[in-house]
CHARMM-style PDB file with segment names, atoms N, HN, CA, C and O in Angstrom:
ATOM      1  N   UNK     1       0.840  -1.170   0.000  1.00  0.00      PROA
ATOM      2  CA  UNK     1       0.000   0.000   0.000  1.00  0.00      PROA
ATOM      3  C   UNK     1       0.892   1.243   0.000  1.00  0.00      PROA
ATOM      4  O   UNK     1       1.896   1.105   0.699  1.00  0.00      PROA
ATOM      5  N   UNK     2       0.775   2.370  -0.586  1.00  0.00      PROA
ATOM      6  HN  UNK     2      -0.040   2.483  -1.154  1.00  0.00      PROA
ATOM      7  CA  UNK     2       1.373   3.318  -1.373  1.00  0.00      PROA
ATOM      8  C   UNK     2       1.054   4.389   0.444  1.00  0.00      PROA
ATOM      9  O   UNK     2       0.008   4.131   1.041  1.00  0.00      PROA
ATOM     10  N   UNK     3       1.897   5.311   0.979  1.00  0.00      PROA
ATOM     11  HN  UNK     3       2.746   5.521   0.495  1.00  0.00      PROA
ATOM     12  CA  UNK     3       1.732   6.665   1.631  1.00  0.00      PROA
ATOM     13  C   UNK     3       0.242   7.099   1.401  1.00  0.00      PROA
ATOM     14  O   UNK     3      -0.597   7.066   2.300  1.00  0.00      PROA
ATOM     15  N   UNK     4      -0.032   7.540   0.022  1.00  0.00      PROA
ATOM     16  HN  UNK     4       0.650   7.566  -0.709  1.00  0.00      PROA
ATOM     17  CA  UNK     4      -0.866   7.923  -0.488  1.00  0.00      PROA
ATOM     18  C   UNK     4      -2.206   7.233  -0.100  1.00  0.00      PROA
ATOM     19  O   UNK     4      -3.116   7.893   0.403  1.00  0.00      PROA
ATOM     20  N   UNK     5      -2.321   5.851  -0.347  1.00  0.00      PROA
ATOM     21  HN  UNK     5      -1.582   5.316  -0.756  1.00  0.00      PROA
ATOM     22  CA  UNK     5      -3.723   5.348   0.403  1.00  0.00      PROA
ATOM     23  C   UNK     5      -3.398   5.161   1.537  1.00  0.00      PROA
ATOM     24  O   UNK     5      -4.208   4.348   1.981  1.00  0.00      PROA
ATOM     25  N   UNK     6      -2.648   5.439   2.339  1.00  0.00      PROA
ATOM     26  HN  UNK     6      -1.990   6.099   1.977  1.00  0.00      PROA
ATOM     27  CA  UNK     6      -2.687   5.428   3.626  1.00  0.00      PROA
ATOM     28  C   UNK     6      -3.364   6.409   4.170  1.00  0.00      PROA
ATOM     29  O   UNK     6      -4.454   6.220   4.709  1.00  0.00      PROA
ATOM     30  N   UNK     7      -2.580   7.999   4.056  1.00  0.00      PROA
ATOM     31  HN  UNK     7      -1.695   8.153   3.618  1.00  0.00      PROA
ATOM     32  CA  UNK     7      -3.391   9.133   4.344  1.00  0.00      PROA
ATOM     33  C   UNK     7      -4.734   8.888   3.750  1.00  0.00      PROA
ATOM     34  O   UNK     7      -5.760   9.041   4.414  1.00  0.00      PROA
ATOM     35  N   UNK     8      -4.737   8.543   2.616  1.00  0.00      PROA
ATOM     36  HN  UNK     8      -3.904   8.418   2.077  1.00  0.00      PROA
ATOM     37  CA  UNK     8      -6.458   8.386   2.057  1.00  0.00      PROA
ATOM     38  C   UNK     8      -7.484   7.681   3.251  1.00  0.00      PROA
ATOM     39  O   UNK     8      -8.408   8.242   3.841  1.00  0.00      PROA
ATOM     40  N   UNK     9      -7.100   6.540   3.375  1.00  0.00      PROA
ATOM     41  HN  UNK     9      -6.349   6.085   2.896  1.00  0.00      PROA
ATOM     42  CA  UNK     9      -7.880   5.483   5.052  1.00  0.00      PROA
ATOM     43  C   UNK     9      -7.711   6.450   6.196  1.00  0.00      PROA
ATOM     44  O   UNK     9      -8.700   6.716   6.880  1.00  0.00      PROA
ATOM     45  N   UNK    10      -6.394   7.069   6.498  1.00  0.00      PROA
ATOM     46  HN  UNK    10      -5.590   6.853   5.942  1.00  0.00      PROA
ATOM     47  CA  UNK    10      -6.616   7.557   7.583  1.00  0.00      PROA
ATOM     48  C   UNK    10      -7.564   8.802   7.676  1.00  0.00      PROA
ATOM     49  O   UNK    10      -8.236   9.252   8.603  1.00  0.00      PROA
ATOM     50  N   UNK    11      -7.416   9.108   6.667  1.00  0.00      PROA
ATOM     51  HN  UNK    11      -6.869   8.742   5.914  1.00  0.00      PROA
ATOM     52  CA  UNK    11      -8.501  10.633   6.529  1.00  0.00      PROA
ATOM     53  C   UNK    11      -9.897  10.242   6.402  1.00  0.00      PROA
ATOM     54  O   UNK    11     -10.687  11.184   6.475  1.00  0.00      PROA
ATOM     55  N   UNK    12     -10.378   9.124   6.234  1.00  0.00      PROA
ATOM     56  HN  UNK    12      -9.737   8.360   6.175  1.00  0.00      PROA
ATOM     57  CA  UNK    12     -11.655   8.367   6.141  1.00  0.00      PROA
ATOM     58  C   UNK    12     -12.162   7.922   7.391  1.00  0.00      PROA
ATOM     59  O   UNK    12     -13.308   7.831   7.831  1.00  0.00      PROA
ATOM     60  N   UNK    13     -10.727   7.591   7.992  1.00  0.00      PROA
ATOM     61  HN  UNK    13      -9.796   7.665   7.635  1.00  0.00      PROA
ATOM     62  CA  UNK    13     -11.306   6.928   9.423  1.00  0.00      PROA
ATOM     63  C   UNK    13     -11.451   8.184  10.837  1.00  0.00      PROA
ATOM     64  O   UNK    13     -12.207   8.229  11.807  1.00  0.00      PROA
ATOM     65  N   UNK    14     -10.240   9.163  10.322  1.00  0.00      PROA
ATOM     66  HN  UNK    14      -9.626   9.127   9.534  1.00  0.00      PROA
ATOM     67  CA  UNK    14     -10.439  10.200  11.315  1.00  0.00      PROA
ATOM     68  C   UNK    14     -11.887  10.969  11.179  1.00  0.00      PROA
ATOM     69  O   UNK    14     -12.318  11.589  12.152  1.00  0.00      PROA
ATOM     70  N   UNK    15     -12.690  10.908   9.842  1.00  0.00      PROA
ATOM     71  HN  UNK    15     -12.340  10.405   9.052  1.00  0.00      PROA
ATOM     72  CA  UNK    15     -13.781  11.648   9.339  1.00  0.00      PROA
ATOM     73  C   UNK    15     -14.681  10.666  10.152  1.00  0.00      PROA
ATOM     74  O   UNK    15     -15.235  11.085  11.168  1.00  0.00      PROA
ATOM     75  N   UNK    16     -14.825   9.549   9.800  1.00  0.00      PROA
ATOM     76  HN  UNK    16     -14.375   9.208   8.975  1.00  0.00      PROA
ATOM     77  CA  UNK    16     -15.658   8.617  11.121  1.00  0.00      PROA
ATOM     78  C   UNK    16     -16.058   9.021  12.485  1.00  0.00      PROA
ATOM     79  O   UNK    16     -17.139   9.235  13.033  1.00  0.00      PROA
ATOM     80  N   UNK    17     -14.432   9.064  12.955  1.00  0.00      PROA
ATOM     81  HN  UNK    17     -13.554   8.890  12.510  1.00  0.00      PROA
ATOM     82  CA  UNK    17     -14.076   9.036  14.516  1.00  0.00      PROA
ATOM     83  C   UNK    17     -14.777  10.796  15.112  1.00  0.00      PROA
ATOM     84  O   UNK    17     -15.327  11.094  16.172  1.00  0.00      PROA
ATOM     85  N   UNK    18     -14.434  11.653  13.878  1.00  0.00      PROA
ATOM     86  HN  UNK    18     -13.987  11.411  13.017  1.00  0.00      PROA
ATOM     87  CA  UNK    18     -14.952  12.948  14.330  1.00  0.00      PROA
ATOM     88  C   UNK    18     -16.646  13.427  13.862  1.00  0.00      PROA
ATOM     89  O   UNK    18     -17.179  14.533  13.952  1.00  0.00      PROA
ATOM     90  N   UNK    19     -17.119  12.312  13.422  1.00  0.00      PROA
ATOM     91  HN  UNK    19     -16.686  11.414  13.349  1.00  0.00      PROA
ATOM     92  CA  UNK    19     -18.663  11.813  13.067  1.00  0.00      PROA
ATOM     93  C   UNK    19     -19.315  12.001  14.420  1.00  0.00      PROA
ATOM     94  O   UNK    19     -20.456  12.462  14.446  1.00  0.00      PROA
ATOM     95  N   UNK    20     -18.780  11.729  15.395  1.00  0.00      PROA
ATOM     96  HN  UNK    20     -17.853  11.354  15.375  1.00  0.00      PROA
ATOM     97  CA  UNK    20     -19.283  11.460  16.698  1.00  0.00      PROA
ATOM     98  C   UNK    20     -19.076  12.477  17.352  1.00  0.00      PROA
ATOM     99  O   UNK    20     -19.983  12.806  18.117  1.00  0.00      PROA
ATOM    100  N   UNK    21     -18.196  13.088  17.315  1.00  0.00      PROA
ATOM    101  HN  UNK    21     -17.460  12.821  16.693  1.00  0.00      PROA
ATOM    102  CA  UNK    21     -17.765  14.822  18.377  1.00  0.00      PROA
ATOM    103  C   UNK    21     -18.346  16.341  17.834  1.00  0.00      PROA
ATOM    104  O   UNK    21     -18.580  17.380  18.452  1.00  0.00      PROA
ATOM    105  N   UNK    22     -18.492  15.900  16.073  1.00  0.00      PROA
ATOM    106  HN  UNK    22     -18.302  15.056  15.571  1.00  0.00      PROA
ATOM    107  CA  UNK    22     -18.279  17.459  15.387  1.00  0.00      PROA
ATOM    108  C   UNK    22     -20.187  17.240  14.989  1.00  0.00      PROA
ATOM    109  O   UNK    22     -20.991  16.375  15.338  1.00  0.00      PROA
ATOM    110  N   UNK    23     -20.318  18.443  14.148  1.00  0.00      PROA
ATOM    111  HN  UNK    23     -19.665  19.145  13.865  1.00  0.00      PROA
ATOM    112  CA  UNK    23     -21.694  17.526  13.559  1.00  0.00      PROA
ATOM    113  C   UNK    23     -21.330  17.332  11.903  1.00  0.00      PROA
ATOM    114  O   UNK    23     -20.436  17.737  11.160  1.00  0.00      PROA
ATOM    115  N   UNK    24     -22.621  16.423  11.751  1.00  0.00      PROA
ATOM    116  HN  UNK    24     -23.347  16.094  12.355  1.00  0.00      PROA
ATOM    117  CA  UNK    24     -22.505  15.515  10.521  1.00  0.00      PROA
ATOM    118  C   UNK    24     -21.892  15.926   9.759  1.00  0.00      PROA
ATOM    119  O   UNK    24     -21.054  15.287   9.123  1.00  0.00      PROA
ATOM    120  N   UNK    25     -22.227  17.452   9.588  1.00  0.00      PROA
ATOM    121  HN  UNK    25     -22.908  17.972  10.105  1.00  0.00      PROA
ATOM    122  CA  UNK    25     -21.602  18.037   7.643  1.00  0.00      PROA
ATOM    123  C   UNK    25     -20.020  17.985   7.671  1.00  0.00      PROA
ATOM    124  O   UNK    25     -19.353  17.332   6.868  1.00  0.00      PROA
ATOM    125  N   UNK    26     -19.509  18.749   8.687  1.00  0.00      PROA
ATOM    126  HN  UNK    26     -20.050  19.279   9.339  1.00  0.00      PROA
ATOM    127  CA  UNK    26     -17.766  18.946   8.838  1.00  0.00      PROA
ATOM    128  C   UNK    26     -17.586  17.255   8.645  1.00  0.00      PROA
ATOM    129  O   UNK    26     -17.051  16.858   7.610  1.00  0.00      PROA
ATOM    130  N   UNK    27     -17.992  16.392   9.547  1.00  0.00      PROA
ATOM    131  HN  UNK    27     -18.427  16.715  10.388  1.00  0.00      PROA
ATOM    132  CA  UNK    27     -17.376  14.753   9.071  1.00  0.00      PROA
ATOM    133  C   UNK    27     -17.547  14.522   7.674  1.00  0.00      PROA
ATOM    134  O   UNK    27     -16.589  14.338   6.924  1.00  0.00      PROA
ATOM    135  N   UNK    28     -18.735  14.526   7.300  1.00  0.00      PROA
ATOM    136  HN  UNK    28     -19.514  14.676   7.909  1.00  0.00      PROA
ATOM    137  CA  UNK    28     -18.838  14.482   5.731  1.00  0.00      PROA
ATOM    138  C   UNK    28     -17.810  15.131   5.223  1.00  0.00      PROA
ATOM    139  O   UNK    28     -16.823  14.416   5.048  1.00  0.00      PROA
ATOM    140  N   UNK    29     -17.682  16.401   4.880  1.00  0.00      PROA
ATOM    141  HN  UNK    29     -18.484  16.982   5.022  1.00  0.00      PROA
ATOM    142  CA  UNK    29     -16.793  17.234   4.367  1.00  0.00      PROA
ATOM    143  C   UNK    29     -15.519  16.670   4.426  1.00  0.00      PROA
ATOM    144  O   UNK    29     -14.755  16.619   3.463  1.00  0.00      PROA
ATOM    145  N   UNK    30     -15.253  16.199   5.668  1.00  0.00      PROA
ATOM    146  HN  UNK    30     -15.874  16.241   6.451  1.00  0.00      PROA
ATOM    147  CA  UNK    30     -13.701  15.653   5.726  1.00  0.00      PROA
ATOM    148  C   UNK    30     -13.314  14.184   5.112  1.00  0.00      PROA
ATOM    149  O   UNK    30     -12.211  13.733   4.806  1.00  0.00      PROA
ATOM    150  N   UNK    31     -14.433  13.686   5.053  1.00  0.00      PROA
ATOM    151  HN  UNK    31     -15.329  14.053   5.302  1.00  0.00      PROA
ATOM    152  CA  UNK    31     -14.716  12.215   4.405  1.00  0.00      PROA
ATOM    153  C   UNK    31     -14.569  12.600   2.683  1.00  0.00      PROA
ATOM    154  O   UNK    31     -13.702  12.034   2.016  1.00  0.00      PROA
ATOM    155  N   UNK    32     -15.379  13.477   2.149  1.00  0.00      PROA
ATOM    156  HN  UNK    32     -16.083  13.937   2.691  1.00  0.00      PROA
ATOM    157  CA  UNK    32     -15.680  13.662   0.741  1.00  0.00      PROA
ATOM    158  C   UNK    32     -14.091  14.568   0.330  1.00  0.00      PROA
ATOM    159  O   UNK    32     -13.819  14.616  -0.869  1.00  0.00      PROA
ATOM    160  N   UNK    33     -13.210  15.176   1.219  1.00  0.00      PROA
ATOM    161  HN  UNK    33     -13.431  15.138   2.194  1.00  0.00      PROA
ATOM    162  CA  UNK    33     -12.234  15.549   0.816  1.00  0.00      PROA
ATOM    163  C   UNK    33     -11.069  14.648   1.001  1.00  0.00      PROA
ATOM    164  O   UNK    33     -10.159  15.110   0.312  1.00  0.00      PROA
ATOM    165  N   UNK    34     -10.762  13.799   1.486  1.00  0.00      PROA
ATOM    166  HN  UNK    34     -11.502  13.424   2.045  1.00  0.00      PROA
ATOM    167  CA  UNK    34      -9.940  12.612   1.795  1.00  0.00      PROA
ATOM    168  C   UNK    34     -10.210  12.242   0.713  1.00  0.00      PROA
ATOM    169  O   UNK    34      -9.431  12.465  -0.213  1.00  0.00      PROA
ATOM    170  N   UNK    35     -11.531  11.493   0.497  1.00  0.00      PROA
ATOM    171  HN  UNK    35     -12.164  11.312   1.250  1.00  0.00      PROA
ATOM    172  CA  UNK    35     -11.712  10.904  -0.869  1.00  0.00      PROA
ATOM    173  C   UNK    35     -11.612  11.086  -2.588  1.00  0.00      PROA
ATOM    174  O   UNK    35     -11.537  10.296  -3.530  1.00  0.00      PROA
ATOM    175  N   UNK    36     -11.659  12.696  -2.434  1.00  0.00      PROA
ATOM    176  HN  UNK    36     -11.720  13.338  -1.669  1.00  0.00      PROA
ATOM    177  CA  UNK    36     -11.945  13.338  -3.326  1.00  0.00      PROA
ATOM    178  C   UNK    36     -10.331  14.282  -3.885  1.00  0.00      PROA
ATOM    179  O   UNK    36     -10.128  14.896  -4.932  1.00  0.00      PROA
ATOM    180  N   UNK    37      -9.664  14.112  -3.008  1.00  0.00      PROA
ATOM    181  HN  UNK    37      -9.829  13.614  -2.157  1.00  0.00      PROA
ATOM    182  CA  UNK    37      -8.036  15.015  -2.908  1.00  0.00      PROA
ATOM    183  C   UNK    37      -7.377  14.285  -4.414  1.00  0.00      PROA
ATOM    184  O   UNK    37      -7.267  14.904  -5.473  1.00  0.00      PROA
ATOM    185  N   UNK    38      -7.037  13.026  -4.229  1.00  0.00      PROA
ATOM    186  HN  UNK    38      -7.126  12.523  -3.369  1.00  0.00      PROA
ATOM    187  CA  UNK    38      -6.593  12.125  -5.182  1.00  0.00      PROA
ATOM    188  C   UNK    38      -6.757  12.500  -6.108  1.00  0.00      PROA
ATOM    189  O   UNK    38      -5.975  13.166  -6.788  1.00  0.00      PROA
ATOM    190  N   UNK    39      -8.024  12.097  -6.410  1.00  0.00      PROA
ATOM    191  HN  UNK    39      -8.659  11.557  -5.858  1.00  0.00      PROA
ATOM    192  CA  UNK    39      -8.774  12.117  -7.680  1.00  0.00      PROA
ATOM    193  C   UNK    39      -8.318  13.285  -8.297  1.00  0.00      PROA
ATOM    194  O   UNK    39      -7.526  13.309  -9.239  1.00  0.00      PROA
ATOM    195  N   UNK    40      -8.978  14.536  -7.594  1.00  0.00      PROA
ATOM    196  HN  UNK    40      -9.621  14.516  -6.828  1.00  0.00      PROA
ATOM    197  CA  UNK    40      -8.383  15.946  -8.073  1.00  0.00      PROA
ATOM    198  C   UNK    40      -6.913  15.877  -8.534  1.00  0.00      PROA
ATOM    199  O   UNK    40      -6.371  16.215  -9.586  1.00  0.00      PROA
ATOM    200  N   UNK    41      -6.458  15.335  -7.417  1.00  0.00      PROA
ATOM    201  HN  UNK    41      -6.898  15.060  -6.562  1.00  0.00      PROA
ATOM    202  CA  UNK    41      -4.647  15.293  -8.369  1.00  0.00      PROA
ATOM    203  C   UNK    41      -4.548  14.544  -9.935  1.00  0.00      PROA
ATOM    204  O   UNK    41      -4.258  15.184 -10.945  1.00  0.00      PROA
ATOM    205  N   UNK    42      -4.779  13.405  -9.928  1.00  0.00      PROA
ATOM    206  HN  UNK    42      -5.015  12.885  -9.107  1.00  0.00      PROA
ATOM    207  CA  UNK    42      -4.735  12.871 -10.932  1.00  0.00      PROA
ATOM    208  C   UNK    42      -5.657  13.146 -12.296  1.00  0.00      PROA
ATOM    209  O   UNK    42      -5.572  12.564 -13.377  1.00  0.00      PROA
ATOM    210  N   UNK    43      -6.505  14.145 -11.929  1.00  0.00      PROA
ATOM    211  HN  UNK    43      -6.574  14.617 -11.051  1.00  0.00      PROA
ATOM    212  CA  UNK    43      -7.381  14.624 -13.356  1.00  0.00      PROA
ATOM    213  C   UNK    43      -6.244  16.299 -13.404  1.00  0.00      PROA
ATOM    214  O   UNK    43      -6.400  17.095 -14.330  1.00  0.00      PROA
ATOM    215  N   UNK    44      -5.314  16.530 -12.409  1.00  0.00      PROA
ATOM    216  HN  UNK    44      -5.187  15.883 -11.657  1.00  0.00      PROA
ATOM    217  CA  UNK    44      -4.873  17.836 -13.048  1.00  0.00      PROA
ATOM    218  C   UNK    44      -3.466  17.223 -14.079  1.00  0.00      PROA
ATOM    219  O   UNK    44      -2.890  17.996 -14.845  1.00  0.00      PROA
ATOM    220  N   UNK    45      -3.161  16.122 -13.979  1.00  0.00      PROA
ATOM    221  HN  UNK    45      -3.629  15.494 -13.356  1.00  0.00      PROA
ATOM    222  CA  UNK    45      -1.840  15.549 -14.857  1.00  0.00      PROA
ATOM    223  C   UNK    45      -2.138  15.734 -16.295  1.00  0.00      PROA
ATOM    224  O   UNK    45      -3.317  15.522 -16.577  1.00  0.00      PROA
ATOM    225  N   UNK    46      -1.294  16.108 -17.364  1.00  0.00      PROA
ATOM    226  HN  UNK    46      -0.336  16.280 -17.134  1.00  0.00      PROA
ATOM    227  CA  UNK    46      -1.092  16.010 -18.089  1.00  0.00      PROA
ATOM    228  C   UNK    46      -1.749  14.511 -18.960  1.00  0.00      PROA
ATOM    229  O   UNK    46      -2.019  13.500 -18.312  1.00  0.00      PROA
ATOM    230  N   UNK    47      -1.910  14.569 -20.263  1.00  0.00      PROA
ATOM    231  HN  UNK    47      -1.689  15.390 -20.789  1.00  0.00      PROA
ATOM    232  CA  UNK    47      -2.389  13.447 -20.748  1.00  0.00      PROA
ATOM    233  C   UNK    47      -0.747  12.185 -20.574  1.00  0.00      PROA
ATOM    234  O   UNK    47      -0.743  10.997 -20.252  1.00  0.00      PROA
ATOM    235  N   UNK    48       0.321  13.016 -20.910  1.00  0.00      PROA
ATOM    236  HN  UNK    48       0.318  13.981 -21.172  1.00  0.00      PROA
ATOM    237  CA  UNK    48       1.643  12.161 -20.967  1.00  0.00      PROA
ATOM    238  C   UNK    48       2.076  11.671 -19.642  1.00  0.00      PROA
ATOM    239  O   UNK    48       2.845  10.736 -19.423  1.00  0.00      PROA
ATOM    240  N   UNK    49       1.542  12.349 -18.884  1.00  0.00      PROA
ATOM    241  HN  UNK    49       0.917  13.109 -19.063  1.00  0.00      PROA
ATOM    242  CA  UNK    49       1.675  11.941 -17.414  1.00  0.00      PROA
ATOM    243  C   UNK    49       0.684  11.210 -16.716  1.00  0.00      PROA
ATOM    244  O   UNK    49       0.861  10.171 -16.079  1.00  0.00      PROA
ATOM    245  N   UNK    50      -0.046  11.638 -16.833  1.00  0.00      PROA
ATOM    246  HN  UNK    50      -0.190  12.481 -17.350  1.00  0.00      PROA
ATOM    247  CA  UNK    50      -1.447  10.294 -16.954  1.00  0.00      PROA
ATOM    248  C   UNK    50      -0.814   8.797 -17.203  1.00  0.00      PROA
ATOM    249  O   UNK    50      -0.451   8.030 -16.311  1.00  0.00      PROA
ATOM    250  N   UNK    51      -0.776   8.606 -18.327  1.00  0.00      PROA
ATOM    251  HN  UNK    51      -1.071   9.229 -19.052  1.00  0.00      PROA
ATOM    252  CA  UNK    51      -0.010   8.130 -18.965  1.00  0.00      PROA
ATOM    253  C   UNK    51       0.786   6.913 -18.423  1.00  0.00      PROA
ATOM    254  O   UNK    51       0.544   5.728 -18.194  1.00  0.00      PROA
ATOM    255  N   UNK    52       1.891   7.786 -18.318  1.00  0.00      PROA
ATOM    256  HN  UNK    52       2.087   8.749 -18.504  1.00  0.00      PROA
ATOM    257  CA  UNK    52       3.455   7.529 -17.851  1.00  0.00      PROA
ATOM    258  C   UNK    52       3.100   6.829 -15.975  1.00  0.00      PROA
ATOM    259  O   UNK    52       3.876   6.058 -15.411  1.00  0.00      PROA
ATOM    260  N   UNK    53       2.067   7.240 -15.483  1.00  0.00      PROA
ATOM    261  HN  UNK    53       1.437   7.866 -15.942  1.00  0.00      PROA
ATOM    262  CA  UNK    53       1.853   6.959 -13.966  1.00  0.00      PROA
ATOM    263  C   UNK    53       1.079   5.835 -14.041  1.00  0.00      PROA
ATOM    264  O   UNK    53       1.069   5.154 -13.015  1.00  0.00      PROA
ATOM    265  N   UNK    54       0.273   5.356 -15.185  1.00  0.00      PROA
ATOM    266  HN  UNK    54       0.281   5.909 -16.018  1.00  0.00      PROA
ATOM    267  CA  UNK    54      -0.518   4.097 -15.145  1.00  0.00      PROA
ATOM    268  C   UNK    54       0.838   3.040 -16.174  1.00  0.00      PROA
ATOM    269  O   UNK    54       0.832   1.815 -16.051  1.00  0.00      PROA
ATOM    270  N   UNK    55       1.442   3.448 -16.719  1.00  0.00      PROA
ATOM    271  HN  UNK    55       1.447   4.443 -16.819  1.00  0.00      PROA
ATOM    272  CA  UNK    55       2.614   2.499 -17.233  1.00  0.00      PROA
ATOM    273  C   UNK    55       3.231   1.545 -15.788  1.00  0.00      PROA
ATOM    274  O   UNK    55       3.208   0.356 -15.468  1.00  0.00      PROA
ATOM    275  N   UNK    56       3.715   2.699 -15.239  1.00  0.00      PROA
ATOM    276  HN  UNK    56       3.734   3.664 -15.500  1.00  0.00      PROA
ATOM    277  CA  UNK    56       4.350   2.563 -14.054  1.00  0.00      PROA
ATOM    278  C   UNK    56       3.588   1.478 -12.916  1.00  0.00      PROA
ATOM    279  O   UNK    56       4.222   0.639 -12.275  1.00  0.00      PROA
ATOM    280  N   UNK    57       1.885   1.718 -12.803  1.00  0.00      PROA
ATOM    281  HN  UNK    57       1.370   2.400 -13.324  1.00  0.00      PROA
ATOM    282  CA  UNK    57       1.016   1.013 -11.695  1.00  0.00      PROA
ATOM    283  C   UNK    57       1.305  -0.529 -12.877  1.00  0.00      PROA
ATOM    284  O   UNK    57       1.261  -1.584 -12.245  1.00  0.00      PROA
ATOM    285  N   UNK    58       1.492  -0.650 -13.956  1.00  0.00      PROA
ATOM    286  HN  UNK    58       1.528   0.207 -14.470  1.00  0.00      PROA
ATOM    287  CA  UNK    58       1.203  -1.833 -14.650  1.00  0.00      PROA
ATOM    288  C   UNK    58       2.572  -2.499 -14.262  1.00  0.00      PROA
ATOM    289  O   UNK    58       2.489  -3.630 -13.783  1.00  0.00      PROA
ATOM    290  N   UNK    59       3.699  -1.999 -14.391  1.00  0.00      PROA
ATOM    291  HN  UNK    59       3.766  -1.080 -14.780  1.00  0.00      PROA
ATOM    292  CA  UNK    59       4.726  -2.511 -13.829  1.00  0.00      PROA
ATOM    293  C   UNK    59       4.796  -3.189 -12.955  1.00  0.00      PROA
ATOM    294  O   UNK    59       4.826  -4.419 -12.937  1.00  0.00      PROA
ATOM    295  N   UNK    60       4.841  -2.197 -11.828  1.00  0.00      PROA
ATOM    296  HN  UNK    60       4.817  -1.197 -11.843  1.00  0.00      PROA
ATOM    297  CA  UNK    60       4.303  -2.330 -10.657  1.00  0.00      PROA
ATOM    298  C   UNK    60       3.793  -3.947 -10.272  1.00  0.00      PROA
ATOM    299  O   UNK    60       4.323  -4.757  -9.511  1.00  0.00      PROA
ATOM    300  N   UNK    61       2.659  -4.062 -11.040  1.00  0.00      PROA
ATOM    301  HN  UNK    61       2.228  -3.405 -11.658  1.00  0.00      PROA
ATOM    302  CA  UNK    61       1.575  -5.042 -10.863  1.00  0.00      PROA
ATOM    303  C   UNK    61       2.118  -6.143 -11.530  1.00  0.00      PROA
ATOM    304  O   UNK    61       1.480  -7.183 -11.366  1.00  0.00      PROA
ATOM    305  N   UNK    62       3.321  -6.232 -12.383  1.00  0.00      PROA
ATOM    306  HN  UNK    62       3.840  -5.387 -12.516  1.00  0.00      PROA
ATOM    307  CA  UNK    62       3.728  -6.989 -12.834  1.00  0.00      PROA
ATOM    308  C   UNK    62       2.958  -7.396 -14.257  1.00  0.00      PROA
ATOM    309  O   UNK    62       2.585  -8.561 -14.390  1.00  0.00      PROA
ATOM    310  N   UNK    63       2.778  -6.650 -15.072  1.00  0.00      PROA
ATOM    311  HN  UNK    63       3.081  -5.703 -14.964  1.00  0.00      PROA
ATOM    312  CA  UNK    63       1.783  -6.186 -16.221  1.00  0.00      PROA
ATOM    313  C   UNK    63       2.822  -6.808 -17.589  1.00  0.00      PROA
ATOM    314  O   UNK    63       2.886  -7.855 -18.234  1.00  0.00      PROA
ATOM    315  N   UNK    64       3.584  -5.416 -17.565  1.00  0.00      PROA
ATOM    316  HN  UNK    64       3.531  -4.566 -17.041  1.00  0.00      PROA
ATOM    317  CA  UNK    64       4.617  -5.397 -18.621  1.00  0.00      PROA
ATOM    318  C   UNK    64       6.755  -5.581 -18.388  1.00  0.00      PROA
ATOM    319  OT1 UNK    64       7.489  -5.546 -19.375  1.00  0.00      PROA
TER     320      UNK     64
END
């Protein structure tokens, strides 16, 4: 598992844990931005970089 989905779970689970102290919307909010951070990164890449970062996950995976 990559840094990256780590903070991703932990920011999911702290949005949980503060489900219970804060009210609903701020947990939501912190849930839908954990989840949603990524994504945003990877739609601002370049098409060649796009790309070049799923070459790499195929590797990775033992693909090519």
């Amino acid at each position: 598992m990559t840094n990256r989905t780590k903070f991703g779970i932990g920011g999911v689970i702290i949005g949980l844990i503060l489900l219970a102290v804060l009210p609903w919307w701020v947990s939501v909010l912190i849930i839908a931005a954990a989840i949603a951070l990524p994504a945003v990164g990877y739609f601002m890449l370049d098409p060649s970089q796009r790309r070049r970062l799923r070459d790499q996950r195929r590797r990775q995976l033992g693909g090519r």
